[in-house]
N, C-alpha and C positions, 0 to 999 in steps of 0.2 A: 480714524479707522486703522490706519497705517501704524499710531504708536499702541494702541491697543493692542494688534494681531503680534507687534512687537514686545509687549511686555509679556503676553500670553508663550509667545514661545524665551524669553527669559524666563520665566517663572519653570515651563516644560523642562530647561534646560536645568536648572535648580535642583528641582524635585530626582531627576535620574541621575546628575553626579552626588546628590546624597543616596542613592543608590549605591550608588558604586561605590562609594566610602563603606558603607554600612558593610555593604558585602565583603569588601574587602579587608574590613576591620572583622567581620565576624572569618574570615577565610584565615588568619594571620591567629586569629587565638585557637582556631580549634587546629590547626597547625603547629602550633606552641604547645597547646596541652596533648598532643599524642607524640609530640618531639620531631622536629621538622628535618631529621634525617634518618626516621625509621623506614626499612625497607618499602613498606606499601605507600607512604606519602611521598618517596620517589618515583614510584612506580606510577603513581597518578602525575607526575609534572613530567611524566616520558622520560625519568632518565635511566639510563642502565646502572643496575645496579651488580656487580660482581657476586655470585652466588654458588653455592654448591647445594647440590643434595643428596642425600646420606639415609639409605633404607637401616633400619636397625631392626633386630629381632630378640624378643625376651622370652625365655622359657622357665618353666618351674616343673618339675618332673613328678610333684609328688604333694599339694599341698592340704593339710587335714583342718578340721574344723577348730580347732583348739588355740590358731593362734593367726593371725594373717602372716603373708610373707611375702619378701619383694620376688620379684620374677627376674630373674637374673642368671641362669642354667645351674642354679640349684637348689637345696631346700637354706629356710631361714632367711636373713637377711644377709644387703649388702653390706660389706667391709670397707665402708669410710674412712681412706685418710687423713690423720691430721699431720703428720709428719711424713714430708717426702723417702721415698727408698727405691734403689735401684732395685727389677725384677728380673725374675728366671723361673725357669719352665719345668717341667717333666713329663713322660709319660709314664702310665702301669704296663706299658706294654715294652720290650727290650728294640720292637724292631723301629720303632718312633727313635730314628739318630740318625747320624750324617750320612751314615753310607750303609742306611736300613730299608726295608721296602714299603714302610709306612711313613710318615710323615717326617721330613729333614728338616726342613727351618721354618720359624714361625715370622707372622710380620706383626709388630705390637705399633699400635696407636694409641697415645697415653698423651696427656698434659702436665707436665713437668712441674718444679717446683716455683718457677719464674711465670705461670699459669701461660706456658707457651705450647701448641699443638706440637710433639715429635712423635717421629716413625721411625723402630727400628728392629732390625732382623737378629733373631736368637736360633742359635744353630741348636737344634736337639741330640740331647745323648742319651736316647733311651728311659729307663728309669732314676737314671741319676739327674740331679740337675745342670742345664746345661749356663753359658756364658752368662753373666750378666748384663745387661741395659746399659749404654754409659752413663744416660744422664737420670737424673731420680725422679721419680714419680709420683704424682698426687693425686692424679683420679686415670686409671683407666676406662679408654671411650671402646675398644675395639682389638682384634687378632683373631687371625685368620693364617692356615697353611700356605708357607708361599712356597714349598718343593717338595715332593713325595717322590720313591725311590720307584713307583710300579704307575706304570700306563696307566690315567684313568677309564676303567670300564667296569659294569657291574658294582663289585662293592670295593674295586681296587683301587689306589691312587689317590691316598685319605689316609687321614690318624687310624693307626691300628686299635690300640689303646684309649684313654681318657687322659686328655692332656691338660695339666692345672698350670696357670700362672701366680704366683705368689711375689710376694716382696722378700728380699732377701736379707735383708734387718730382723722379723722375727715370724716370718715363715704363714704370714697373712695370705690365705687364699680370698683372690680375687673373681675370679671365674672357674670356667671349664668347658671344655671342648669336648662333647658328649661321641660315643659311638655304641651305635642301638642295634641289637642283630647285626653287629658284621659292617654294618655302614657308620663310616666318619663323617662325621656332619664338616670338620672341616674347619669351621667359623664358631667365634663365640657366641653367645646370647645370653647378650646383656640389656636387659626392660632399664637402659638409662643411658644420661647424655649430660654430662657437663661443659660449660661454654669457656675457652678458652680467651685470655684477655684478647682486645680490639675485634670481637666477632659476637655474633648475638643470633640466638636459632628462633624461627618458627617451628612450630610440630602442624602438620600437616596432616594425611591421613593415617587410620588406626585400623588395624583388622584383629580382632580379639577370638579365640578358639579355647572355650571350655567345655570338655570331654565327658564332666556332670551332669545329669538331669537334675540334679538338684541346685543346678544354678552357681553362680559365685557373683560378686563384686570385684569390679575390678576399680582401682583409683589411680589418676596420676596426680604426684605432691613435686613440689618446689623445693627449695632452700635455696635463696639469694645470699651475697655474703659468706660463701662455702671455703672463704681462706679464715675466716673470723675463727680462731682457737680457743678464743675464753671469752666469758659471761659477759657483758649480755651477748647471748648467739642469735641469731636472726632463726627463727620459727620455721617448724615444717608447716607448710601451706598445701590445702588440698584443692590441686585447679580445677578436677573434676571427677564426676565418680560415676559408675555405669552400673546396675543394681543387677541382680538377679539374671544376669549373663548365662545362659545356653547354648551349644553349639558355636556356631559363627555368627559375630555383628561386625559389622563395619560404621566407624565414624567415618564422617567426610563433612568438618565442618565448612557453613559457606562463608568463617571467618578463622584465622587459623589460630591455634592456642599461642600464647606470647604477645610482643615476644620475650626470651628468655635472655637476661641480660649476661655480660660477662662476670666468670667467676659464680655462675648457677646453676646448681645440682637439680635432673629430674627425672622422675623414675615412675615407675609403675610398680603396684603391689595387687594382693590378692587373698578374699577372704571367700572361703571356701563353704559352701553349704552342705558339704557332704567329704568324710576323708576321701585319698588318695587320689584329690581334683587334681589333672592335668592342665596347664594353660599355657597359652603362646599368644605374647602381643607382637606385631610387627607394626614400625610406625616410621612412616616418613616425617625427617625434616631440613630444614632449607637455612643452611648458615650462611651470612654475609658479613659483609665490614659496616658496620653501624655509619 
């Protein structure tokens, strides 16, 4: 009786450490295939992962049915880098300068040619251009007013004018810093995000605003491999697309897009069911060190 009840719980004891193999063996590959230092597979073994998060806004002011366009604060598409260049600023407007009552100095966030995150301050002179960047640039992320000459209140203490960034090699506009009735918005909007080397983003939530009743599409696309300058090039990839958009939606997936690796380009575009569609995407997302 005693080696029976014995071999029964040898046997018990068997069957649950092949358990535990099993599990463990299936825990260790699906760990390997999602890559066992992605931000959420740390997050589940409890550990802290270093993270930022990063609201962005993308505007297009004006897009007609005849052709889609990226969303980016203006008509057409974006202007892709393939050869780094140092940038500089202007406004249409004389009082956007150093010692004007609209906008003094800009703060520019860009990723260099070394695909390194830098930030730095361009003093404005009005409608001439102002200083250059030191270091040169391959993708703009970001800029925004960092000093205005008048107290903010009402419509004061903001770009007077329409303020463009460009590269200063061949006079490539990049953005612009819109002001609508009287009010400077201030900030760019730009519908994109590229990932600087040793960092890698999720996109998080999405709030979408089309001003049509005739709806739009809106899409967000890829491109991995955004330093690769000649053929074969890595594919625009479309991660997602949202159809027949009216007024306000909101995404909030319960799994977050990405993530997005280093050195990859992502954007949002827009096709338009009716001319002179207005649209604004604003999307959170959450960079960390892979």
């Amino acid at each position: 009786m005693g080696s029976e009840m014995m071999n029964k719980k040898i046997k018990a004891w068997l069957i649950f450490s092949s358990l535990l193999v099993a599990f463990g063996l299936a825990f260790t590959l699906e760990a390997s295939y999602f890559g066992s230092t992605t931000y959420d597979y740390e997050l589940t073994r409890g550990q802290q992962v270093p993270s930022i998060v990063i609201h962005q806004t993308g505007y297009n002011p004006d897009v007609d049915t005849a052709a889609s366009e990226d969303i980016w604060g203006r008509n057409g598409y974006l202007n892709w880098l393939t050869t780094a260049s140092t940038l500089d600023a202007s406004s249409d407007d004389a009082n956007d300068t150093s010692a004007g009552t609209g906008a003094r100095t800009l703060t520019v966030v860009f990723i260099d040619d070394t695909w390194t995150s830098v930030t730095e301050t361009l003093t404005l002179a009005g409608t001439s251009d102002s200083g250059a960047t030191t270091a040169k640039c391959i993708r703009l992320l970001f800029y925004e007013v960092a000093t205005a000459g008048t107290y903010a209140a009402g419509n004061d203490g903001g770009n007077i004018g329409i303020i463009t960034v460009r590269t200063t090699s061949d006079n490539t506009q990049l953005g612009r810093i819109r002001n609508d009735d009287g009010f400077g918005a201030s900030r760019s909007e730009l519908g994109s995000w590229s990932v600087a080397d040793d960092r890698a983003v999720l996109l998080k939530n999405i709030r979408i605003n089309v001003n049509s009743g005739s709806g739009a599409t809106i899409r967000l696309w890829k491109r991995e491999d955004a330093d690769t300058t000649s053929a074969p090039f890595s594919p625009r990839i479309m991660v997602e697309s949202w159809p027949s958009i009216t007024g306000t939606y909101y995404v909030s997936p319960n799994a977050p897009f990405g993530p997005f690796v280093a050195r990859t380009d992502m954007w949002f575009s827009c096709t338009a069911g009716a001319n002179n569609t207005e649209v604004t995407v604003s999307f959170e997302i959450e960079e960390y060190t892979p």
